[in-house]
N, C-alpha and C positions, 0 to 999 in steps of 0.2 A: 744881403740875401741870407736867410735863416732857411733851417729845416721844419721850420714849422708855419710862417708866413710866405708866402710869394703873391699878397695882395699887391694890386697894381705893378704886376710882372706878366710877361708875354713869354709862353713857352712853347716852342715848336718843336714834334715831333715827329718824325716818319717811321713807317712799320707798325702804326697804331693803331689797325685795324683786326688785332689779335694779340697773343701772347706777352710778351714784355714789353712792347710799346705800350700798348692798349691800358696794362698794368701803371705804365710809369703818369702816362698822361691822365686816367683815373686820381693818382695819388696828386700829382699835379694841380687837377682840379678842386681837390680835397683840401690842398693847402691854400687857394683861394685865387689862382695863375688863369689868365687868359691862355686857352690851349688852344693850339693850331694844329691838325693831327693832315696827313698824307693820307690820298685812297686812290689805289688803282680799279675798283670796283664801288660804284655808286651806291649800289647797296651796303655792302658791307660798312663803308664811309658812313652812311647815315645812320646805321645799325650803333657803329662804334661812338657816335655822335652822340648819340640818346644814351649811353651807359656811360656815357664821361658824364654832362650835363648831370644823370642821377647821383653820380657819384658824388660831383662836386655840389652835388644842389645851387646851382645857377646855369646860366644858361652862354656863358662868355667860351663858347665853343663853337669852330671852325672847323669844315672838312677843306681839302683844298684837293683837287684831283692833277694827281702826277704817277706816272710810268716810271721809274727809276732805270730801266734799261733803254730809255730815248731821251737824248740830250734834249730835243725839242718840247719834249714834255717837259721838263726838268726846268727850260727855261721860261716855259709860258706856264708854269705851276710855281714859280718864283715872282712873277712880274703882278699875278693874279692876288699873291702872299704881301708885296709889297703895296699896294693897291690897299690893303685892308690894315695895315699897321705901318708904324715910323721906326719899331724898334724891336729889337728881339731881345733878351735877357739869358734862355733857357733853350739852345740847340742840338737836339740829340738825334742825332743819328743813329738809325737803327735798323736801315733795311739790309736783309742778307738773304742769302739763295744757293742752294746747291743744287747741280746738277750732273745726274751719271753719265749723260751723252754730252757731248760736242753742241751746242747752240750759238744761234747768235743773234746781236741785240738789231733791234730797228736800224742802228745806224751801222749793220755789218763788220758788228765788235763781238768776240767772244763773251756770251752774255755774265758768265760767273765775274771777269774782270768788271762789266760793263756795270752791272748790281751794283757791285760788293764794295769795289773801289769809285769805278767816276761818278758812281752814284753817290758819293759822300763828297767827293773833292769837286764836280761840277756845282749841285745841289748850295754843297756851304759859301762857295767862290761867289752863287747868281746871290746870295745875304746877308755876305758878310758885310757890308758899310752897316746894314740895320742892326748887326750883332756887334757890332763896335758901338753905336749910336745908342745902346740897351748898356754901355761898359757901368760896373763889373758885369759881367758875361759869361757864361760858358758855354764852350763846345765838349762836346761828346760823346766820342765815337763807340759805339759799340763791334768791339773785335771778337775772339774766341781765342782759346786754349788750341786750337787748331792750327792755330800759326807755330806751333815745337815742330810741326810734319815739315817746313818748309825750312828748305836750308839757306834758301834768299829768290832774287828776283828775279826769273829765268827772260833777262830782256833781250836774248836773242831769238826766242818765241813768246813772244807777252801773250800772243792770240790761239797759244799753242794748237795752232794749226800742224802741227810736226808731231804733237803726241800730246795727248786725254785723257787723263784720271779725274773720276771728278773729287774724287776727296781729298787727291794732293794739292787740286788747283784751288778747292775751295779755299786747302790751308795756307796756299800763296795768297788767297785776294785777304785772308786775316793777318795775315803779314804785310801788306800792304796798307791797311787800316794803320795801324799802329806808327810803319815807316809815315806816313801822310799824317799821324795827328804829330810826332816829334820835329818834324817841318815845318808844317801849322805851326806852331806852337813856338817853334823859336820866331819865324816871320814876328807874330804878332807881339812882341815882344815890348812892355812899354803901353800897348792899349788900352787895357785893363778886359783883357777878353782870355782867357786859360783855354788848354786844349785837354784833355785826355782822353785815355781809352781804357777799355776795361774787357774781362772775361766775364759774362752773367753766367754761366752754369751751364750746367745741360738740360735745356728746357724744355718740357712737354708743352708743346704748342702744333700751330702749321706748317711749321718748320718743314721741310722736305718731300712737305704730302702732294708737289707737283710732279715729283719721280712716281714711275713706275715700275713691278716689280717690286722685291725683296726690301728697299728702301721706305717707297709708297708704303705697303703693308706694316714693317713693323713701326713706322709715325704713328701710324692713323690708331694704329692698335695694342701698341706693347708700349710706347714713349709717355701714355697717362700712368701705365702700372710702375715704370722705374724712374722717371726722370723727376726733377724739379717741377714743382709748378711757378705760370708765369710771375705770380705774385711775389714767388720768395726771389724768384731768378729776378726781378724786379729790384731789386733792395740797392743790387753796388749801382747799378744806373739811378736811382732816386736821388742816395747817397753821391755819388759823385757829381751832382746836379744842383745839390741843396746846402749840403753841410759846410756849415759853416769854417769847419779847422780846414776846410779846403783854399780857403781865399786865398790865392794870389799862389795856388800851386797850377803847374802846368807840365806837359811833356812827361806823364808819367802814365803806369799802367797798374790798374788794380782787377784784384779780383775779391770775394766774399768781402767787399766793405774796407780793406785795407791793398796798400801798396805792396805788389808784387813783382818779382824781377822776369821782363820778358828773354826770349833768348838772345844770343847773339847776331844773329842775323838781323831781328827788332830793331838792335841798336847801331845801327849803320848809317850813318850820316851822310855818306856819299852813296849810296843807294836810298837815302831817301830823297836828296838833294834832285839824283837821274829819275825815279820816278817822279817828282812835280814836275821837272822837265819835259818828259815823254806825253805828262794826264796834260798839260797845257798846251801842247803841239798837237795832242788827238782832239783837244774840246777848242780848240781856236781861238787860246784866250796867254794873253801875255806875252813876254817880249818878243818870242817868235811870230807871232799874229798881227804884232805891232808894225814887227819889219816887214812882213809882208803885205 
């Protein structure tokens, strides 16, 4: 896998109906990769469809329609992905979500967990044989600098039904990114399939523009004047996807293109260990589901 070919490679994206997805899997298609892009909206799906395709100049573009806050979607947006390919090369995960109020997901989950985390560790779980079957491989989670706010995994309210910040919880479910790719990543140890995670920036994109209120407002209207744009915020996820001096590195966390140290908490191996435990006992999959 080079940074400059990904002829006859299969790259799946989610969150690529805007911002740094939309960015990553453009460049994806530029390098010459079969892309598979996620849409919770029909339109915007074939909107983002049609700008990959020019980007790439061909036409070896997929929308696949998934919900990331419904396990059910998740899985019949997986089975539909599998149906269309034998093998994945290029898995980036990218969907994120903030929110100021208390919500919850289809399946009566706190939705910021429900996004942010099972939506990567369901999601990768319904593909990974196909991302082993693509080996060499990578996985790639996209986290945030927002995980320093969180001081670890608060698993005596995971659904914090007992108390609701939304910019502290967001920064748990990016702490949870990261504890879930150093798990990944050891499991797969041997496959030839790498995991990591990364910080893209602060990104002027849609990010947050489903808040309303003081949040809503300054997305939609202050976040083009100061922040990143998707493209450059684009680069450590391309980069961590393609480049080459990465082979055969895993379990690590970068930000602007190079390897960065996450916090303490990040690095907890027995709180990452109990979070795979907890995501596979709420999605009904592994040795607990077994024995039952």
């Amino acid at each position: 896998m080079t940074s400059s070919s990904l002829s006859g490679k299969t790259a799946v994206v989610t969150g690529a109906t805007q911002g740094i997805g939309l960015a990553a899997a453009e460049a994806f298609a530029r390098m010459g990769a079969r892309v598979i892009i996620t849409a919770r909206d029909a339109k915007k799906g074939e909107a983002a469809k049609q700008a990959i395709m020019k980007a790439g100049g061909h036409d070896k573009v997929d929308v696949v329609d998934v919900d990331f806050a419904s396990m059910a979607s998740m899985r019949a947006g997986a089975a539909a992905l599998r149906s269309r390919v034998d093998r994945i090369h290029i898995l980036l995960n990218n969907v994120g979500a903030v929110f100021m109020e208390r919500q919850v997901s289809k399946d009566g989950l706190e939705l910021t967990f429900a996004t942010n985390h099972l939506g990567y560790f369901l999601w990768t779980h319904e593909l990974l044989e196909l991302v082993k079957g693509g080996a060499p491989a990578r996985i790639v989670n996209v986290s945030s600098a927002a995980h320093q706010a969180a001081r670890g995994v608060d698993f005596d309210d995971l659904q914090r039904a007992r108390s609701y910040s939304g910019f502290p919880v967001y920064g748990e479910s990016k702490l949870m990114n990261i504890l879930y790719t150093k798990e990944l990543a050891r499991r797969l140890e041997g496959t030839g399939v790498t995991v990591n995670c990364l910080h893209p920036g602060v990104i002027a994109s849609g990010f947050g523009t489903n808040n309303k209120g003081i949040l809503g407002f300054a997305t939609r209207h202050l976040s083009p004047i100061f922040l990143t744009s998707p493209e450059k915020g684009a680069r450590t996820s391309i980069w961590a996807c393609t480049a080459p001096e990465l082979a055969g590195t895993t379990g690590r966390y970068f930000s602007s293109c190079k390897e960065a140290r996450p916090t303490k908490a990040a690095t907890d191996m027995a709180a990452a260990a109990r979070l795979w435990r907890v995501s596979e006992e709420i999605c009904g999959i592994g040795p607990a589901a077994a024995a039952a």
